[in-house]
Each structure stands twice: as C-alpha cells, then as structure tokens.
C-alpha positions as CSV (number, residue, x, y, z in Angstrom):
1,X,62.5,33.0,-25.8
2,X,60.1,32.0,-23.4
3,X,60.8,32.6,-19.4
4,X,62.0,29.9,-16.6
5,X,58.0,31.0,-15.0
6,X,56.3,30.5,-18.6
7,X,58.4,27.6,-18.8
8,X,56.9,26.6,-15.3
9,X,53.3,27.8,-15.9
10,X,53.6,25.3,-19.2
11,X,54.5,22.6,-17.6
12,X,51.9,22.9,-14.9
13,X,48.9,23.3,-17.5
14,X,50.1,20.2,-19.4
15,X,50.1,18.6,-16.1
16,X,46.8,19.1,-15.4
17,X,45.7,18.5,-18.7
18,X,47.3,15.1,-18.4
19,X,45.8,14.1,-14.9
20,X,42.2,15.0,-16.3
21,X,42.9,12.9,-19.5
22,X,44.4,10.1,-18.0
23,X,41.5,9.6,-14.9
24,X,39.8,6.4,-15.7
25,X,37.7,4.5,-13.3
26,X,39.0,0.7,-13.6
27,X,36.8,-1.0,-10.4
28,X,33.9,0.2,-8.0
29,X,34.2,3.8,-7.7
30,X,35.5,5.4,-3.7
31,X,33.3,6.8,-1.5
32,X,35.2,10.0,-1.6
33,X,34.3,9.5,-5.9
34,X,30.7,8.5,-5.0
35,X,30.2,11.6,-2.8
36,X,31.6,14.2,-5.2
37,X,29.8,12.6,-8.1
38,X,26.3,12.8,-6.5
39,X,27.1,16.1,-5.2
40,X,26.1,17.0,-8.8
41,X,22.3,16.0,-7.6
42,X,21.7,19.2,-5.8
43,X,22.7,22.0,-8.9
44,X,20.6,20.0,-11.0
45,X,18.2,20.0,-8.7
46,X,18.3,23.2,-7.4
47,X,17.5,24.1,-11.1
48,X,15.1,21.9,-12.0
49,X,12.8,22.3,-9.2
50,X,13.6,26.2,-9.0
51,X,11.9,26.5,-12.8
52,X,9.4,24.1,-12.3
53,X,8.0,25.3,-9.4
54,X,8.3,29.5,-9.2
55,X,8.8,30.2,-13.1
56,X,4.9,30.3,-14.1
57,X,3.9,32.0,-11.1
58,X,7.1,34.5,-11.0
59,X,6.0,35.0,-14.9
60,X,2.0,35.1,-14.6
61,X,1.6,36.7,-10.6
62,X,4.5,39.4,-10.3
63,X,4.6,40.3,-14.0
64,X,1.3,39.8,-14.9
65,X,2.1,38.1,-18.1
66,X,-1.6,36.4,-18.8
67,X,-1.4,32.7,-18.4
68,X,-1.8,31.2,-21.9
69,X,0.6,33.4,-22.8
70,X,3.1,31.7,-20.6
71,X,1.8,28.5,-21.0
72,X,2.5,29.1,-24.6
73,X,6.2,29.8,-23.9
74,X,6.8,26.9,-21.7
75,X,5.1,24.6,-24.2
76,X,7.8,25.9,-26.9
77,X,10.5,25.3,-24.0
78,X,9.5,21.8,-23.1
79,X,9.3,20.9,-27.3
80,X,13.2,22.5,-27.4
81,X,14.7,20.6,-24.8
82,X,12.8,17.5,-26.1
83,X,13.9,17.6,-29.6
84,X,17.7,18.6,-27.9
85,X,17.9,14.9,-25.4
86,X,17.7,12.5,-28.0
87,X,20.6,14.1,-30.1
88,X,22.8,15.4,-27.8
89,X,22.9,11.6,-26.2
90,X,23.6,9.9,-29.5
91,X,26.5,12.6,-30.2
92,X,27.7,12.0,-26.6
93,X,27.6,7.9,-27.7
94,X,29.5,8.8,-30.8
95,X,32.5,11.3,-29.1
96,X,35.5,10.0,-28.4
97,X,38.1,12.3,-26.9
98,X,41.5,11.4,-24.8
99,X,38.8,12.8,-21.7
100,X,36.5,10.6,-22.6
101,X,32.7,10.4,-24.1
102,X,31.2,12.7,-21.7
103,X,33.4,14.9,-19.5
104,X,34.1,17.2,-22.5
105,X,30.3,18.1,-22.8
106,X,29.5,18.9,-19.3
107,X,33.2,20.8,-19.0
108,X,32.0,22.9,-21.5
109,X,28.2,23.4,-20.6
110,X,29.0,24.2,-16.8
111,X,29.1,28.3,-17.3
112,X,26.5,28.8,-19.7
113,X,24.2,26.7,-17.5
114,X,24.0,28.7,-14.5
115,X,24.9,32.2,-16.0
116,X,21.5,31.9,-18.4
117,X,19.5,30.0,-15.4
118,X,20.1,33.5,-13.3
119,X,19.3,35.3,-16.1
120,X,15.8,33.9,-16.3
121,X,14.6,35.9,-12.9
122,X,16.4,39.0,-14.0
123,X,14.3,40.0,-17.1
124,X,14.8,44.1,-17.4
125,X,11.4,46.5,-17.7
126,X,9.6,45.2,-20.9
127,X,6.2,45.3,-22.0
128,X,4.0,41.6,-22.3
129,X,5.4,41.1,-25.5
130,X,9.1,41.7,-24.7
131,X,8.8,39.6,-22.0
132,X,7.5,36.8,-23.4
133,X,10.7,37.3,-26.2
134,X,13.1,37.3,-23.1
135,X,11.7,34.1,-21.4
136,X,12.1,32.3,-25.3
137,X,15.3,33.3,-26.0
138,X,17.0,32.8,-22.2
139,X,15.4,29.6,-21.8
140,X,16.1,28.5,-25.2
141,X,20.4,29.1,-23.6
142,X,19.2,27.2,-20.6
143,X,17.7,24.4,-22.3
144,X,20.8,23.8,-24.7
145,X,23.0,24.1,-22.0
146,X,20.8,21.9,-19.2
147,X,20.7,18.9,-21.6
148,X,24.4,19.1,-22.6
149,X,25.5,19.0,-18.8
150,X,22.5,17.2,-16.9
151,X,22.1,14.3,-19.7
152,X,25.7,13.4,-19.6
153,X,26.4,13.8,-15.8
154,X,23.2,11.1,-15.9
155,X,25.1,9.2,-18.4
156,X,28.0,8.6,-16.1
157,X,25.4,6.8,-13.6
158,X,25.5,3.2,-15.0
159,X,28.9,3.3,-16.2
160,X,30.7,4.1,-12.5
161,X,27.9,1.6,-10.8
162,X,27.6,-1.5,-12.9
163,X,25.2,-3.5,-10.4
164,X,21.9,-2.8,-9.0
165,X,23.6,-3.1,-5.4
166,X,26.2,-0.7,-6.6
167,X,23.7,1.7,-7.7
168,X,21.4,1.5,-4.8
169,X,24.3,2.2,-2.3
170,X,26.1,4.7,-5.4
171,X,22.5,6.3,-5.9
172,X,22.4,7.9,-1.8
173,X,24.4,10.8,-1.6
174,X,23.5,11.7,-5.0
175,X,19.5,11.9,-4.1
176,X,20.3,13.5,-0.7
177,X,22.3,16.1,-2.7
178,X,19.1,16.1,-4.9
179,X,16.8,16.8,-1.8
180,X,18.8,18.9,-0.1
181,X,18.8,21.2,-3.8
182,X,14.8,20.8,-3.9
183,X,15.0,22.2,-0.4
184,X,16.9,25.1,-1.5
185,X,15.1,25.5,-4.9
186,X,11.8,25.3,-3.7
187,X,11.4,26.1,-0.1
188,X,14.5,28.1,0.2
189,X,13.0,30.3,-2.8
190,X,10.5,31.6,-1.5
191,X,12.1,32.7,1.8
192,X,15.1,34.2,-0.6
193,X,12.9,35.9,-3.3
194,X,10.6,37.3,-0.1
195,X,13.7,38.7,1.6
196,X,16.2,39.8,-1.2
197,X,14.0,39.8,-4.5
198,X,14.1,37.6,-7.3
199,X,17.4,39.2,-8.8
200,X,19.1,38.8,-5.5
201,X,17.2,35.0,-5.2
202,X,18.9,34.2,-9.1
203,X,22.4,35.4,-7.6
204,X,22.5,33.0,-4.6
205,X,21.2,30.1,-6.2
206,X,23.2,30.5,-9.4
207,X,26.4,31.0,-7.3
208,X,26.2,27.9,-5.2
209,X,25.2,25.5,-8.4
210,X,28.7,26.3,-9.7
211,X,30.4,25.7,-7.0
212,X,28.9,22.2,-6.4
213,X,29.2,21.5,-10.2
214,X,32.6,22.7,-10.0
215,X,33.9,20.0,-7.1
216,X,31.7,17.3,-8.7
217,X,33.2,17.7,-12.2
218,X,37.1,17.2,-10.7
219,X,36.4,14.8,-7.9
220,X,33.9,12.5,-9.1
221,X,32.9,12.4,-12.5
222,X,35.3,9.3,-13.8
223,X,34.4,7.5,-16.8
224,X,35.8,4.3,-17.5
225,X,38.1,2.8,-19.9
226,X,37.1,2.1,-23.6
227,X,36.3,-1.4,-24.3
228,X,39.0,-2.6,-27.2
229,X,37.2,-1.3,-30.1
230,X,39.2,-4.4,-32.4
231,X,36.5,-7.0,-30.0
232,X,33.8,-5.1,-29.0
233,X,31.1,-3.1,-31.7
234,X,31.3,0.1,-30.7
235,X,28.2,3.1,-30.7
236,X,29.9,5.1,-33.4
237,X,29.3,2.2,-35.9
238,X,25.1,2.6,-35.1
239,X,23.7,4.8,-37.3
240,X,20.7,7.9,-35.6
241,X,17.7,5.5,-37.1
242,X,19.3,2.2,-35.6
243,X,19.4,4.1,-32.1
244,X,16.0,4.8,-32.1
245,X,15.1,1.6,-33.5
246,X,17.5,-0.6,-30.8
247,X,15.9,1.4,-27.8
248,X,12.4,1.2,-28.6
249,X,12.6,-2.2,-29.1
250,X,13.8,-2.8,-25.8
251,X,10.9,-4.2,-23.8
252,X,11.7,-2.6,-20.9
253,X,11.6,0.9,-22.1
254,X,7.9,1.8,-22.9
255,X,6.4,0.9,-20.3
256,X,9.6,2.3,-18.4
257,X,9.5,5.8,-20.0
258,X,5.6,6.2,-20.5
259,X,5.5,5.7,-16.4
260,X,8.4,7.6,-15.6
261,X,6.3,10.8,-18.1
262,X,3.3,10.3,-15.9
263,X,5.0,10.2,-12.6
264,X,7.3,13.1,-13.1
265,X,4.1,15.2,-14.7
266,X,2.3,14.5,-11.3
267,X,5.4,16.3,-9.5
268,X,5.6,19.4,-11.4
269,X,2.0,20.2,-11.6
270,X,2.2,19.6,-7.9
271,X,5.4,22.4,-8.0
272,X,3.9,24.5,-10.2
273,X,0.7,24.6,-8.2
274,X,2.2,25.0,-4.4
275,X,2.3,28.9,-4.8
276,X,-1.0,29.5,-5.8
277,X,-2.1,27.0,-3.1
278,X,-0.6,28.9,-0.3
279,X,-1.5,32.4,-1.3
280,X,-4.8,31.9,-2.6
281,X,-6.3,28.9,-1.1
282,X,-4.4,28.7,2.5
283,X,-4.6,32.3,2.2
284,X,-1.0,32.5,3.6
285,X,2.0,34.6,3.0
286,X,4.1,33.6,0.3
287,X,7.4,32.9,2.0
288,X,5.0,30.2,4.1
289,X,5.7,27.9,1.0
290,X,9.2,26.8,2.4
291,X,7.3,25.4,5.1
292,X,4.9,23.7,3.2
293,X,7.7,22.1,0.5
294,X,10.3,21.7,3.3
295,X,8.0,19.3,4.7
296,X,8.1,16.7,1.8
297,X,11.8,16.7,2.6
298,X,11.9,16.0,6.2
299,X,10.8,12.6,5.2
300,X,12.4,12.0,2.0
301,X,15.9,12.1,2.4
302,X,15.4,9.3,5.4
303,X,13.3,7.7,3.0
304,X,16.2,7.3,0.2
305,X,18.0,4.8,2.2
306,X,14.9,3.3,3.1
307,X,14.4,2.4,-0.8
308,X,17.4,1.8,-0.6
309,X,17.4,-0.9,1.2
310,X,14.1,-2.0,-0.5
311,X,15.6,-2.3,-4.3
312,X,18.5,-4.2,-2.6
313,X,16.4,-7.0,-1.5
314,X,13.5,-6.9,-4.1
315,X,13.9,-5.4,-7.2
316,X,13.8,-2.2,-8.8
317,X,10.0,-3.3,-10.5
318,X,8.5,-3.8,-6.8
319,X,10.3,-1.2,-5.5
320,X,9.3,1.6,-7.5
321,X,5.7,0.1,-7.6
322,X,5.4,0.7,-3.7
323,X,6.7,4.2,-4.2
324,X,4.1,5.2,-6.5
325,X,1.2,3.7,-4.7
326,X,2.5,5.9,-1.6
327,X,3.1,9.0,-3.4
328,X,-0.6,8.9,-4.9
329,X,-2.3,8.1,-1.7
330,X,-0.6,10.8,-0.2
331,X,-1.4,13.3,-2.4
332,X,-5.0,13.4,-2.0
333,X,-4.7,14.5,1.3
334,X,-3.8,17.9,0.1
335,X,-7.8,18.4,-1.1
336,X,-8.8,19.4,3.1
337,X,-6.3,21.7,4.8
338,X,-7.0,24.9,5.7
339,X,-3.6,25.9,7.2
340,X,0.2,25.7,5.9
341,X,0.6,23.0,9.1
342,X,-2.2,20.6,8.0
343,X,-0.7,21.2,4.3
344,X,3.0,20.5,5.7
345,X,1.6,17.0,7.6
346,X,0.6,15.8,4.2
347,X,4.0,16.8,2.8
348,X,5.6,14.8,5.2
349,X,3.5,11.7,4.0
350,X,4.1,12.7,0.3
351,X,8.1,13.2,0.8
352,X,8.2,9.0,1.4
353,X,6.6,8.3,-2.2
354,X,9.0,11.3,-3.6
355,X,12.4,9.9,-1.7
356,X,11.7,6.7,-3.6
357,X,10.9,7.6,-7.2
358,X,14.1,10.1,-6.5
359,X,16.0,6.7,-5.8
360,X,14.5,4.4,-7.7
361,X,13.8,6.1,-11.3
362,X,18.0,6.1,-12.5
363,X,18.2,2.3,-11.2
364,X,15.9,1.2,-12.8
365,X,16.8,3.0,-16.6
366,X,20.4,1.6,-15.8
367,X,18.9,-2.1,-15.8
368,X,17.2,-1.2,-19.0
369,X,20.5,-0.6,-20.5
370,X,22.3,-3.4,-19.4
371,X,19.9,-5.3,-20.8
372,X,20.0,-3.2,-24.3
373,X,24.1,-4.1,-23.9
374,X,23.7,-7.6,-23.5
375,X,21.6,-8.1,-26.7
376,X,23.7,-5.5,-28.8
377,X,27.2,-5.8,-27.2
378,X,27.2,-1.6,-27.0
379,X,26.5,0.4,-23.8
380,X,24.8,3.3,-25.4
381,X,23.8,5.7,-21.6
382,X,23.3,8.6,-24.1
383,X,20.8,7.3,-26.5
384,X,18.7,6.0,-23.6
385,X,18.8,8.9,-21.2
386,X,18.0,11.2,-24.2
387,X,15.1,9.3,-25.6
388,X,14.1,9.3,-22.2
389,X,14.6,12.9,-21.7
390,X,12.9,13.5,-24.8
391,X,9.4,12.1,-23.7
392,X,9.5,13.2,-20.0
393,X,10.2,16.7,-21.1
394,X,6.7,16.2,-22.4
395,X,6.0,17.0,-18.3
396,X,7.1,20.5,-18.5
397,X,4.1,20.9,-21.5
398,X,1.9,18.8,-20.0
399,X,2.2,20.7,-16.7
400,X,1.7,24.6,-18.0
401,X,-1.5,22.6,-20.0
402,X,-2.6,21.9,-16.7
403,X,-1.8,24.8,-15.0
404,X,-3.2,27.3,-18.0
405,X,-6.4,25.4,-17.9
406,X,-7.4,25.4,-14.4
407,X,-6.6,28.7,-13.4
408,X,-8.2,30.1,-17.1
409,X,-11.3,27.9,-15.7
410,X,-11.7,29.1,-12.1
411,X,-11.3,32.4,-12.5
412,X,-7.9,33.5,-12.1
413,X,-6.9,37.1,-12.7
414,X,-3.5,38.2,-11.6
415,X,-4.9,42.1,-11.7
416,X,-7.2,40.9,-8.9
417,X,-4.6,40.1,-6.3
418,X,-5.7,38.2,-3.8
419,X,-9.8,39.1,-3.9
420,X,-9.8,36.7,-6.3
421,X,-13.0,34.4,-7.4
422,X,-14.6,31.6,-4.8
423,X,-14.0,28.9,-7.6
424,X,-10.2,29.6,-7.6
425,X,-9.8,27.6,-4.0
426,X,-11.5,24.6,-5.5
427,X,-9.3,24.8,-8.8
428,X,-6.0,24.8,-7.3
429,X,-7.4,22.3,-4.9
430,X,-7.8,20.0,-7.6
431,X,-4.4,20.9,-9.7
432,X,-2.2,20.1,-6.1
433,X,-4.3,16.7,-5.7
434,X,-6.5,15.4,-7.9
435,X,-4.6,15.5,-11.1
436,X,-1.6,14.4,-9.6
437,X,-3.4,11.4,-8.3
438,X,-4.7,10.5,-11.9
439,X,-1.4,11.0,-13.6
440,X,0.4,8.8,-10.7
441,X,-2.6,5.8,-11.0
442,X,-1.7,5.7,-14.7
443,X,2.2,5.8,-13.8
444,X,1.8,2.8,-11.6
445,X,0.0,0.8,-14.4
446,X,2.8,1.4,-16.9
447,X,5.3,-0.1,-14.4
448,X,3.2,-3.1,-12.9
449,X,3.8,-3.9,-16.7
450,X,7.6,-3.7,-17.0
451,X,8.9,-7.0,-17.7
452,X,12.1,-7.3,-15.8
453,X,11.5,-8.8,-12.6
454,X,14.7,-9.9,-11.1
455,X,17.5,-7.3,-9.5
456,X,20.1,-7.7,-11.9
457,X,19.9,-8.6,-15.6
C-alpha cells in the first residue's frame, strides 16, 4: 500500500517529468531562454580552453612526460573525438524521444563530463608509462562525453534562432558566456593552479561547469516541435552514407569547414604555446599568464556585439572575412615583446579578431544548413555539426604536431628548468606568431571562397 507522501512524491516526479517533456519552443525564443541557453558557452568553454591551453604543458613541464610522448596521446585523443562527431550527430538526427532529439543526450552526458574533465589534473604517482595510460583512458571518458553534450547543445543553435538576425542577437550572451569561460580557463588557471595546485584548480573549475550546465539545461535548452512527419521527410529515413554524401555536397561546407580547421588550429597552437612563452621567453612567473590571456578578453567580449552588428548589416561571408584578416595581423605582433605588458597590448589587439570568429563561426554553419534544408526538406544540426566536429578536431592533432616539433627542435628539455637553450626563445616565438599567422592566411582563403553571399538563404 503505498503512503499519502509516496503518493505525493509520485505525483511530483511525474509532474516534472511532464513539464520537461512537454517544453517546446513554438516562436523566437525569450531573453530569459536566450540567456540561460548561452550560459552553456562558458562550461564548454571553460573546458575547452582549459585542455587546450595547460594540458601539454601540465603533462610535459610538471610531470616531465617527454613531449612526443604526449603529443602521441593527444594525437590518439584528437582521432577519438573525431571519429565520435560525425556519429553521435547522425544518432542525435535519428532519436526521437517525448523530450525531444537532443535534450536526452546532453541530460545524460552532463556528470560524466565534468567528473572525468577534473580527473584529468588529478592523475595519482605513476611512472612515464602509467601516466601516459591515465591521460588515454580519462580523456578517452572526456571525449565521449564532451561530444555527446557540446555537439548537441550546438545543435540546438539553429533550431531556437531560425534567421541570421535572430542568431546574431541569440549568439551574444552565449559568446560572452564563452569569453568569460576562456577567462576563467585560461587566465584564471594559472592564478588557480599557482595558488591551490592543479587538484584544487580541477575542483573549482569542474564545480562551477555543473552548475552553469545545470541552469542552462532547465532554463534554456528548448527544442522545437516536430515537423508532421505524414508531410515533411524526416532524418531517420537518410541512411549514414546519404548523410555524408548530402553534406559534402553542400557548396558551402568545404570551404566552410576546411577554414574553420585552419582558424581554430591557429588558436590552440597559440593556447598551447602561451605557457611556454611566458616562462621561458618573457622569462616571467607562471601565474603572469592570466595577464597575458586576460588581455585578449578585455577586447573581445566588446567586440562580440561589435560583429554583431557587423553580420547584421553585411553578411556572415564579409563578416567573418574581416575577423580573420584582424586576428592574423594581430598575431604577429607577439614575435617582439620582452615583457608580459607589451605581450598583453598585443592581446588586446588579437581579442577583436577572436570576439569575432567566437561570433561569427555558429552563424555562419547555421546558414549552411538552411540551405542543406531547403534542397532536402530535412534539418539535419547533427550531421553537420559532427562532420564538422570531426575535421576541426583535426586542430587538437595538428596543434601537439606543432607543438612536439618546435620545442623537439629548439632544444627543449623539461629536466633543465628554466636554463634552458638560447634557440628555445626563438622557437616559441615562432609557435605564438608565426604559425598562427600561416594557418589563419590560409583560413581566410578558404572563406573568401564560400559561396553564399547574402545574409539569409
């Protein structure tokens, strides 16, 4: 016989189960909706930029792992959570569930995420080898679990904001979230892993990416209704080779994709070599690199709005164009200082080129897919966003390639501390500005030759 309060406590879950199965977004989403969906931009973030930035040096400078070892394991992570974006979008096309395509997925990922993202700064006392197994296997969580949540939650972009004004204005909060979680990832790192040490640093940030994913999954991640499936074709009739097939032969996306590669391999050899630059060529202390990355925020989160207002009145072609060009000027600059404060007033320049691709890069994939609708009467946000995230993942290789190379080839030997060879300066000089110059020249090419020109399609 069950109880009057089990009777109560029943009644209150199926409730809630009801009010999270029946949400369904019907016109332009709220601003309280738009707020707590991009507040999903800082977690993800926070994450991102955390790994990208502090994982080889946390892995090659305090545990003296040598470098190709590591370069070795974050090659094998980049080639997982490749091969994991295309099929975890298509499945995401193909579910339906009375919550929807996509809320199911990230509901599920959300714990996982953040418990094996802490768990990659807390590795216990192992030898090379061990360590090297560790970083495989907790990753290997992280990357399952990152694409499951972050591709979907990027899924649910063009479906709340169906127009290119709607995303521009949708798109703000959600990239100042985003900045505001590179702050804390990167510059707030350092100044956390300097102060409490990397186990106490894995704590704080893990902590306050559930909380935000927490508030964003109830308050603004509403997907819409299903179309009638008796009129409109829907993805679960397109079979995993016609996927592939219908998004590679969208015009739009090569060049899209190809750029988006280069561009985003600019930024995260840039990340990956901000560490070494302060310590070894500003000759610095290593907390100092909050400075130096909180700079590029000062001027990107102003910056968002200033795109914008830019995509809004141009397109999201000549828009993103402009950003590039500023983002590879700028980055040259970091080739003279010889302080953290010159170093920080070339940040400020940079952050203007990184507000906009931050802005820019989501509105314009959303446009690819509305055009990919139009010519195949299905909205397939999974399929895309995983292909995509298949071939930009190639950045993570194509950064610890990079970063393996040039420190094997000036010189670097963790064991040496900070006595370390003259030609180490001019390496990382290069790997901070040089290389990401030449990745983000190519990047503008590829999108000078993307063929939508107009705002909406």
């Amino acid at each position: 016989m069950t109880s009057p309060d089990g009777q109560i406590h029943g009644q209150t879950r199926e409730l809630f189960r009801a009010r999270l199965r029946d949400r369904r977004l019907d016109a332009a989403p709220t601003r309280a909706q738009s707020i707590a969906f991009g507040a999903s931009g800082f977690p993800t973030q926070l994450m991102t930029q955390t790994f990208s930035a502090f994982v080889v040096y946390f892995y090659v400078a305090q545990l003296a792992v040598p470098a190709g070892w590591v370069a070795a394991a974050m090659i094998a992570h980049g080639i997982l959570n490749a091969v994991l974006n295309p099929i975890v979008g298509t499945l995401s096309d193909r579910l339906r569930t009375p919550w929807g395509r996509r809320i199911p997925w990230i509901g599920i990922g959300v714990v996982p995420l953040v418990v094996a993202f802490a768990l990659v700064w807390m590795p216990p006392e192992l030898p090379v080898a061990g360590l090297i197994v560790w970083f495989l296997v907790v990753v290997a969580v992280y990357d399952i679990a990152f694409v499951v949540v972050v591709l979907n939650i990027s899924a649910l972009f063009p479906e709340i904001f169906r127009t290119t004004e709607e995303r521009a204005r949708g798109n703000v909060p959600r990239q100042i979230f985003a900045i505001l979680g590179i702050v804390l990832g990167t510059a707030g790192a350092p100044a956390l892993y300097a102060t409490i040490g990397w186990p106490g640093m894995a704590l704080v940030l893990a902590g306050v990416c559930l909380v935000l994913l927490v508030w964003s999954f109830l308050g603004g991640m509403i997907e819409r209704r299903a179309p009638d499936a008796a009129s409109t074709p829907t993805a679960v009739e397109m079979r995993w080779r016609d996927q592939l097939i219908y998004t590679f032969r969208n015009r739009a996306f090569a060049p899209y994709v190809l750029g988006s590669l280069l561009v985003q391999t600019a930024i995260a050899v840039m990340l990956a070599a901000v560490p070494f630059y302060v310590r070894y060529s500003l000759r610095a202390d290593e907390g100092e690199g909050s400075l130096l990355l909180g700079a590029i925020s000062v001027t990107a989160i102003p910056s968002i709005v200033l795109w914008s207002a830019v995509v809004r009145r141009t397109s999201p072609r000549t828009a993103l164009l402009w950003s590039v060009a500023v983002l590879g000027i700028a980055v040259l600059g970091y080739v003279f200082p010889s302080n953290v404060a010159g170093a920080a007033l070339v940040g400020v320049a940079a952050g203007v080129g990184v507000g906009g691709l931050l802005q820019l890069l989501e509105v314009m994939l959303a446009q690819i897919i509305d055009a990919d609708a139009a010519r195949t009467g299905r909205r397939r946000e999974g399929a895309y966003f995983g292909v995509n995230g298949f071939v930009v993942r190639g950045s993570v290789i194509l950064q610890a390639i990079v970063a393996a190379w040039v420190l094997t080839a000036s010189g670097f030997d963790a064991r040496l501390e900070d006595a370390q060879p003259d030609g180490v300066d001019g390496g990382i000089r290069v790997m901070l500005a040089v290389i990401p110059f030449g990745f983000t020249a190519l990047a503008w090419l590829c999108f000078w030759l993307y063929p939508i020109r107009t705002r909406d399609v």
